[in-house]
C-alpha positions in Angstrom: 118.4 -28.8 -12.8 118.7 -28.5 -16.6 118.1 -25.0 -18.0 114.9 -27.0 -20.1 113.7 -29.1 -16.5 110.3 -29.0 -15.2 109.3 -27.0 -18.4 106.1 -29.0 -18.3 105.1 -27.6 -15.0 106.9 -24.9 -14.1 109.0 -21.7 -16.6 112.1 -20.8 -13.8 113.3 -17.4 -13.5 116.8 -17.3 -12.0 118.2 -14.1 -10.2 122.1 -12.5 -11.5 123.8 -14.1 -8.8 122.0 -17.7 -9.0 123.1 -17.4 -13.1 126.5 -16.1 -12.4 127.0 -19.4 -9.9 126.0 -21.6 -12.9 128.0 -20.0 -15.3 130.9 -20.5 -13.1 130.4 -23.9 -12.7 129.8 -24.0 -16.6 133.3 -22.9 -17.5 134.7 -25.9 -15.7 133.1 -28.1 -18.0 133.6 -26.4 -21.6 136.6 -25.0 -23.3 137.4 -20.7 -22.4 134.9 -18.8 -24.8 132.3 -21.7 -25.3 129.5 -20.1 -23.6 130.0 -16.8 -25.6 130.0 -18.7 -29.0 127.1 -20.2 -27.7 125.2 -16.9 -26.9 126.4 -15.2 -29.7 125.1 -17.7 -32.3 121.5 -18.1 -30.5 121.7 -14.3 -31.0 122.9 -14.1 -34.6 120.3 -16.8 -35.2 117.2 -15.1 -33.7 118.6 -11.4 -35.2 118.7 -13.4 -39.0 115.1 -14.9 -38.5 113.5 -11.3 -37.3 115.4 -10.2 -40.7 114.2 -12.3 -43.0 110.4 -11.6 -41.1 110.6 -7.9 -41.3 112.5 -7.1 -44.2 112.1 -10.2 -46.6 115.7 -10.9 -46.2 119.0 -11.0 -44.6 122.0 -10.3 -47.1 122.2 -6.8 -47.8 120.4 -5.9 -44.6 121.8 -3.4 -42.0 122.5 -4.0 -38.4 123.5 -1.7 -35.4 125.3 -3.0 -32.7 125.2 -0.8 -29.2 128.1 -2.2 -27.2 129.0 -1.8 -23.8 132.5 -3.0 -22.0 131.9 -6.5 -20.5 130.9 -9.7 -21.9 127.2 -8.8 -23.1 128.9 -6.1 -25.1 131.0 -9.2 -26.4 128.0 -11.2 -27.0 126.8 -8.6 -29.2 130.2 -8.3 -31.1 130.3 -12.1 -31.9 127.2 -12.1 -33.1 127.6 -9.6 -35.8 130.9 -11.0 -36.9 128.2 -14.4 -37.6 125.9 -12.0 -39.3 128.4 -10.5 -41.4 129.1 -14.1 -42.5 125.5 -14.0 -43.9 126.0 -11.2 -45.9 124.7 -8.5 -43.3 126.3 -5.2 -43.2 127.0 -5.0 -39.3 128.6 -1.3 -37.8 128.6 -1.2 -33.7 129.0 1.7 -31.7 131.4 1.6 -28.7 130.2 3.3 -25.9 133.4 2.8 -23.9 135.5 1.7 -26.2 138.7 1.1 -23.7 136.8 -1.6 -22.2 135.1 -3.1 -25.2 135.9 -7.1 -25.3 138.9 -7.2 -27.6 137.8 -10.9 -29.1 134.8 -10.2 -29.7 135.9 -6.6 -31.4 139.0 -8.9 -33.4 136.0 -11.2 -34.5 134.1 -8.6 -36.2 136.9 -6.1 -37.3 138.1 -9.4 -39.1 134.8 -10.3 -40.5 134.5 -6.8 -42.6 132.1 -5.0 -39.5 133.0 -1.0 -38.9 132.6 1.2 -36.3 130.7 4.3 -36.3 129.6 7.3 -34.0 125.8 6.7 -34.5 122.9 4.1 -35.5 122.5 5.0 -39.0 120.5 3.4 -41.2 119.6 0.3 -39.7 117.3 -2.1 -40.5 117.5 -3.6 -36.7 119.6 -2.8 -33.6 121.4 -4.9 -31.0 121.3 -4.0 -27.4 124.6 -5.3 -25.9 124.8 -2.3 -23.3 124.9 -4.2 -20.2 124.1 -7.5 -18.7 123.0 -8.8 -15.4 125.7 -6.7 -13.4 124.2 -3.8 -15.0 122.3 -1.3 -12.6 120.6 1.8 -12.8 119.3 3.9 -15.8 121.5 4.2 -18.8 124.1 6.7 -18.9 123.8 10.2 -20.9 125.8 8.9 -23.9 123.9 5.5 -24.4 120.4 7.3 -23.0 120.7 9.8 -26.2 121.5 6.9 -28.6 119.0 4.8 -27.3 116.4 7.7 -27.4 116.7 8.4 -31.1 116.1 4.5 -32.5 113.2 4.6 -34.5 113.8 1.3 -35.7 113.5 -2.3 -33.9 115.4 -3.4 -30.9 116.8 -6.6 -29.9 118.2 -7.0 -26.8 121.0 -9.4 -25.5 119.9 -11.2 -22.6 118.2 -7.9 -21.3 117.1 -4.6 -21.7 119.7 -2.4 -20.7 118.3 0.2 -17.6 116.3 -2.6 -16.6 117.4 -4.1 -13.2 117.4 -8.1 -13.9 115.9 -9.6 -10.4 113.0 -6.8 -9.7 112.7 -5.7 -13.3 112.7 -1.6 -12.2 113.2 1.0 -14.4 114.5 4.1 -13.0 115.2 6.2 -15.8 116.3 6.2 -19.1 116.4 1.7 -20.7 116.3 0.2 -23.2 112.7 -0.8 -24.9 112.9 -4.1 -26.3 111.4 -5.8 -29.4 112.7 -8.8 -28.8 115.0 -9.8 -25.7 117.4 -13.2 -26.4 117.6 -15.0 -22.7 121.2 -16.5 -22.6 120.7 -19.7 -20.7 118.1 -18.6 -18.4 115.2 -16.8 -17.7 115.5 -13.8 -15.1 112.9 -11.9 -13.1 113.0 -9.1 -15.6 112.1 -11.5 -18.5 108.3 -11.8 -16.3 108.8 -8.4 -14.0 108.7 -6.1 -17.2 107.7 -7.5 -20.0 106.7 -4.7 -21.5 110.1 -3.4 -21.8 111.4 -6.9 -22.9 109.0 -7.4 -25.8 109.0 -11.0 -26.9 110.9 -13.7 -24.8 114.0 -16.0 -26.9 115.3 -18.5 -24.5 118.8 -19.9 -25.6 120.6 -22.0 -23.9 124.4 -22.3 -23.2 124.3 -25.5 -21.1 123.7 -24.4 -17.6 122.7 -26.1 -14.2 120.5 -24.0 -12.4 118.9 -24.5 -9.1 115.2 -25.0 -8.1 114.1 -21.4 -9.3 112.7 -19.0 -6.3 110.4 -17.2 -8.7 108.3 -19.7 -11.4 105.5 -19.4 -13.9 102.9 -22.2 -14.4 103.0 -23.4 -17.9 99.6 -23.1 -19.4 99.1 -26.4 -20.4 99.9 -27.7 -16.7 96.8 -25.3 -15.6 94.5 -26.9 -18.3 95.4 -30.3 -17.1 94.9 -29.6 -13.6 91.3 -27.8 -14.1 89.0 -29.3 -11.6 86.2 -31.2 -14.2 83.3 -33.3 -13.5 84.1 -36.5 -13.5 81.4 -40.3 -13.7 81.3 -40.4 -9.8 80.4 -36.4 -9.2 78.0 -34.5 -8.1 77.1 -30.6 -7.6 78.4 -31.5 -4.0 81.3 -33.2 -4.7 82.5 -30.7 -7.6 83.1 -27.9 -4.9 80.7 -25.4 -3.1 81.8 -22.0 -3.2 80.2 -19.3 -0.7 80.7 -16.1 -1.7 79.7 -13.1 0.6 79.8 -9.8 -1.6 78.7 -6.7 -2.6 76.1 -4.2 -1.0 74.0 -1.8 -1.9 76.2 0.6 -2.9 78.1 -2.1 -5.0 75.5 -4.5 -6.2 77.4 -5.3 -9.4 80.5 -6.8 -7.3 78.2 -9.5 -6.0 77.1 -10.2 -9.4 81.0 -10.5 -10.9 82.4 -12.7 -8.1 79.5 -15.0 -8.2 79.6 -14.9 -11.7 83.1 -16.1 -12.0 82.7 -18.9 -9.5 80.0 -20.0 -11.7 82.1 -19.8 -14.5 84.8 -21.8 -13.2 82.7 -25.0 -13.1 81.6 -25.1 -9.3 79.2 -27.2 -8.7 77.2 -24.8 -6.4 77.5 -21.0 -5.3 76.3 -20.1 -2.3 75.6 -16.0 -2.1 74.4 -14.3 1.2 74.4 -10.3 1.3 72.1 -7.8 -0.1 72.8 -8.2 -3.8 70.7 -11.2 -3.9 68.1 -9.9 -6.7 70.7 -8.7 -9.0 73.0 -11.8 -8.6 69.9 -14.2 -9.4 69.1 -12.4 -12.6 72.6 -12.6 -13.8 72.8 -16.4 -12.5 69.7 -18.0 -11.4 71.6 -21.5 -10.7 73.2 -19.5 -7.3 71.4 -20.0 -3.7 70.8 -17.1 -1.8 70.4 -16.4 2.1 70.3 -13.7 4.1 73.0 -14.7 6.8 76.4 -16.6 6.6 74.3 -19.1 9.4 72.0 -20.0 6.9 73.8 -20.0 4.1 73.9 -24.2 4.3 77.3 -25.9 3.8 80.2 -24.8 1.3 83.6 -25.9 1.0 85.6 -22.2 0.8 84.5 -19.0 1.1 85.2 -15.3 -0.6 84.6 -12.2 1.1 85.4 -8.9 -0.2 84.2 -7.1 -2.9 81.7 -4.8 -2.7 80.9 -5.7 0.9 81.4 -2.2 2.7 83.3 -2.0 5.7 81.0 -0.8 8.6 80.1 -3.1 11.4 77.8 -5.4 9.8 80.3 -6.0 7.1 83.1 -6.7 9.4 80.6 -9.4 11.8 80.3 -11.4 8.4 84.0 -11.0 7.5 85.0 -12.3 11.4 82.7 -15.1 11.1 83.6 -16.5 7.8 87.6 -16.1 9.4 86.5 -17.9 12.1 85.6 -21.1 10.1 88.2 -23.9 9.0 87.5 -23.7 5.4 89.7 -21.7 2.7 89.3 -18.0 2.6 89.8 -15.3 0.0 89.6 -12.1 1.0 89.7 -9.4 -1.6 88.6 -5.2 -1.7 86.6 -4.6 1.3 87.9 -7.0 3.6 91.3 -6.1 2.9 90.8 -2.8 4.0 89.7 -4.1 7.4 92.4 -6.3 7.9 94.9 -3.7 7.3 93.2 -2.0 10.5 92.9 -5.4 12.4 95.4 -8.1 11.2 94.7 -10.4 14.3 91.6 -11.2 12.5 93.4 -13.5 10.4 97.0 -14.2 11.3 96.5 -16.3 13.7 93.9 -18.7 11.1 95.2 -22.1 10.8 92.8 -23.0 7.6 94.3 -21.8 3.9 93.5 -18.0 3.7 94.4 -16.0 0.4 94.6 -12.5 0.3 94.3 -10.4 -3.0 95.7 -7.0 -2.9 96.9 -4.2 -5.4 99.6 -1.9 -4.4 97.2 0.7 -2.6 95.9 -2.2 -0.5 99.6 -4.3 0.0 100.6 -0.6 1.4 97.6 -0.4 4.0 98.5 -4.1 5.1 102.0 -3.4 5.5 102.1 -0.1 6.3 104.6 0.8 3.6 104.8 1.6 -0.3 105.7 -1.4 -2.1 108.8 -0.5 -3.4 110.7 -1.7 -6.5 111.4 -5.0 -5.3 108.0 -6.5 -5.4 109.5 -10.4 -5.5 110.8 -9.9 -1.6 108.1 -7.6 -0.6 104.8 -10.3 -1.4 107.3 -13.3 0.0 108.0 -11.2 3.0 103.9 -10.4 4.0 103.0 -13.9 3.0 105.8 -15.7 5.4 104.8 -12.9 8.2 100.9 -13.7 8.1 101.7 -16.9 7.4 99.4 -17.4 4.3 99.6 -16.5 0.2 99.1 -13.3 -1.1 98.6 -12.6 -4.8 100.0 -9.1 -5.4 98.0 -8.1 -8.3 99.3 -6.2 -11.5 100.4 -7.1 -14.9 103.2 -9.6 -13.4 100.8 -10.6 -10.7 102.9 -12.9 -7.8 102.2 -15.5 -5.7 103.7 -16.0 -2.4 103.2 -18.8 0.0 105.7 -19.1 2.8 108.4 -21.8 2.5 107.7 -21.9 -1.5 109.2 -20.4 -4.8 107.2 -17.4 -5.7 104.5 -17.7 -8.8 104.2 -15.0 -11.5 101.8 -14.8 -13.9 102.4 -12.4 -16.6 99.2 -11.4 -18.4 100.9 -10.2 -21.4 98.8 -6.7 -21.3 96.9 -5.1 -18.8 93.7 -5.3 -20.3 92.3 -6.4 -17.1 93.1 -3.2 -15.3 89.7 -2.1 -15.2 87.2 -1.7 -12.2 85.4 -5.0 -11.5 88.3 -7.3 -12.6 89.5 -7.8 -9.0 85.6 -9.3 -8.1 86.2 -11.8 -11.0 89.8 -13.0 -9.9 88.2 -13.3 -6.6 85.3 -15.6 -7.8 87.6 -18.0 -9.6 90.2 -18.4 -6.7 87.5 -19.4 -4.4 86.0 -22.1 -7.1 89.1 -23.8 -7.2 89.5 -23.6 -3.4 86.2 -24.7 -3.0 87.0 -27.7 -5.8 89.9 -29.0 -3.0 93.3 -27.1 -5.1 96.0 -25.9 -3.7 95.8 -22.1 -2.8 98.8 -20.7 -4.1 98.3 -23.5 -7.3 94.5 -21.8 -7.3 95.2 -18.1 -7.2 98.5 -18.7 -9.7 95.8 -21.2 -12.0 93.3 -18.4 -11.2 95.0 -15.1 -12.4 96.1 -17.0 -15.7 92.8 -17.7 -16.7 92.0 -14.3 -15.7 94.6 -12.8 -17.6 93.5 -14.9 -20.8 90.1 -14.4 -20.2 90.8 -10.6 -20.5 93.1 -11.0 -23.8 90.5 -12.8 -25.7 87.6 -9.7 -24.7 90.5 -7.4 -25.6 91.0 -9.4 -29.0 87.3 -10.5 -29.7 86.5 -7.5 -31.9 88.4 -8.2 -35.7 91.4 -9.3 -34.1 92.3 -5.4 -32.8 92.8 -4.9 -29.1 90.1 -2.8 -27.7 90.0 -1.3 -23.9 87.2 -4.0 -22.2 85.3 -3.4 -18.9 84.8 -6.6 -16.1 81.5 -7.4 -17.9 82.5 -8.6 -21.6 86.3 -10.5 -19.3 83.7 -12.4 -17.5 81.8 -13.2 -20.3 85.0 -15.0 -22.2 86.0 -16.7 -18.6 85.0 -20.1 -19.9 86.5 -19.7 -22.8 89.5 -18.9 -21.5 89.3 -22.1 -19.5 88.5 -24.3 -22.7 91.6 -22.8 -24.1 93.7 -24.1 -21.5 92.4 -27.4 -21.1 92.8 -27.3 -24.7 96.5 -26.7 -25.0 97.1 -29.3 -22.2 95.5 -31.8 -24.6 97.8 -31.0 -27.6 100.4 -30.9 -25.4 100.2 -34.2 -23.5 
């Protein structure tokens, strides 16, 4: 595939070996040094337009380069030699300057650029440390350079520090303003955001394979979003049962249903013992007492809230024991972690939702840095999809790429958010979707939904509790159907 295929649908993120592969086969089809000219000028390009943003302009300006030996250090050479074409005054700092790439240093030696022992007075700096073959924190040297920049950084291809396929930080990196992607995306790009800061795909002319990790593209969700249609009915729109809270944790009850409500199902269902309180949040929900009698839905969600003493896990085994979807969030993963049988042997789509705490009680282990492998390797063992929550939250359904969904802050990290994800994932089972499409479709609007709470009041970012994210989940949903209509 094209590095700019399936951009519709799906954003690919491509792991340092499956890049490395494509730039090899790359250099058989353009001249020695093409691909680095390429880089280089996407590079230059994006350093002149954060210029002319931050400062007003771009001749006269000041620009660090922090090089490293190897071709990102090279990237970052040819770059400022194309800046000091635009007037910049460019100065690098060679952090091993025995391996530093001699064209690269030719190029901007012969272009006027100097080199120095510090970052001085720079208006912006370059990150050329190290690329994808770059592990581990940074060393000493570049760790105490690094640590005194009070000024923006750019980063070529990647932070440096930050591993490139599970996007761990184990000690002193590199803290991005802006990260330039040359040709491809990599799992760092959606495993750390925070230490990438914005995204700047360029690309070099590469043929990558079918990604294994992927993001859904927005606008792909909003055109997917189960609507109402002539022929529908509150039947036929999807009924979601939702079994929930207690009376210890009433409020759960009320946020899961609430969520399935908000997601356009045409019916919730609620048994459990939060009955008054999820009627006076949403009237339109049915209650029972008993998952018997709770009439006929078309996917369940059992978790949060719901306790975990015998009565709780009689409901939990007979809602597994049905052929219709099943999430299973909170509650119910804790008693799965102490009897997985309930489940793995289910034939019938079953999604699981845990954070790290509740990933460790299923597996038995931490989750470790790699958290790509470690959600593919529970989902193709249970033999079902389990979104691993967080601000990268993944997707994993055996024999299929890994989803991420970055949420772009971790404003929904607050107590309650889970019982909202939970709602929504079981609305769009319930509406006939896809599970792992559901959850990955689910945790975006999720994500958004918190954003826009976060945002709501004059435009600054405020901490928000479940309450106020469920109350913007249909807008978030507008949103997206929204950008898939101006992006047809």
């Amino acid at each position: 595939m094209s590095e700019d295929s399936n951009a519709a649908e799906r954003r690919g993120y491509f792991t340092a070996d499956e890049v490395r592969a494509a730039e090899a086969e790359l250099f058989t089809r353009v001249p020695d040094g093409v691909p680095m000219q390429r880089a280089a000028h996407g590079l230059a390009t994006v350093v002149v337009r954060e210029l002319q943003a931050r400062t007003g302009g771009v001749a006269g300006r000041s620009v660090t380069l922090l090089v490293g030996s190897g071709d990102n250090g090279g990237d970052a050479l040819w770059a400022g030699s194309m800046l000091r074409r635009r007037g910049v005054a460019v100065s690098a700092v060679l952090l091993n300057p025995e391996r530093a790439h001699a064209k690269g240093l030719a190029a901007l030696r012969k272009t006027g650029g100097r080199l120095r022992d510090d970052v001085g007075a720079a208006h912006l700096v370059i990150d050329g440390i190290v690329g994808i073959s770059g592990r581990g924190p940074l060393r000493p040297a570049a760790a105490e350079l690094v640590a005194g920049i009070d000024v923006p950084i750019i980063a070529a291809d990647l932070p440096s520090g930050v591993d490139p396929d599970t996007g761990a930080v184990a000690g002193a990196a590199v803290r991005a303003d802006v990260t330039v992607a040359f040709g491809a995306r990599k799992p760092v790009h959606a495993l750390a955001a925070s230490w990438c800061g914005r995204i700047e795909l360029v690309p070099i002319g590469l043929r990558l394979p079918e990604p294994g990790l992927a993001a859904l593209e927005p606008a792909a969700i909003g055109a997917n979003w189960p609507v109402p249609h002539a022929t529908d009915d509150k039947y036929t729109q999807g009924v979601t049962g939702v079994c929930a809270g207690s009376a210890t944790y009433p409020g759960a009850a009320v946020l899961c249903t609430g969520a399935a409500v908000a997601a356009t199902s045409g019916m919730v269902r609620y048994t459990g013992t939060g009955a008054a309180e999820v009627l006076a949040h949403s009237p339109e929900v049915i209650a029972s007492q008993t998952i018997s009698s709770t009439g006929r839905v078309q996917a369940w969600v059992f978790g949060p809230g719901a306790g975990t003493d015998s009565d709780a896990h009689k409901r939990l085994t007979e809602i597994l024991a049905t052929d219709l979807p099943v999430v299973v969030d909170a509650d119910g993963l804790t008693m799965l972690a102490a009897d997985p049988d309930l489940v793995r042997a289910r034939r019938a789509p079953t999604v699981l939702t845990p954070h790290a705490g509740e990933f460790a009680r299923l597996t038995g282990r931490e989750l470790g840095p790699d958290r790509v492998a470690a959600v593919r390797e529970l989902a193709e063992s249970w033999d079902l999809t389990v979104l691993l929550k967080g601000r990268s939250t993944l997707i994993a359904t055996p024999g299929r790429p890994v989803l991420v969904n970055e949420a772009g802050g971790s404003w929904a990290a607050t107590a309650g958010s889970g019982d909202v994800l939970s709602g929504v994932i079981g609305a769009l089972l319930a509406a006939g979707q896809d599970p792992q499409w559901a959850a990955a479709a689910a945790a975006r609007a999720h994500a958004l939904a918190a954003n826009l709470a976060a945002y709501e009041a004059e435009s600054t970012a405020a901490p928000i509790s479940a309450s106020p994210l469920l109350a913007h989940l249909r807008s978030a949903i507008r949103t997206l159907r929204a950008s898939s209509a101006s992006n047809p």
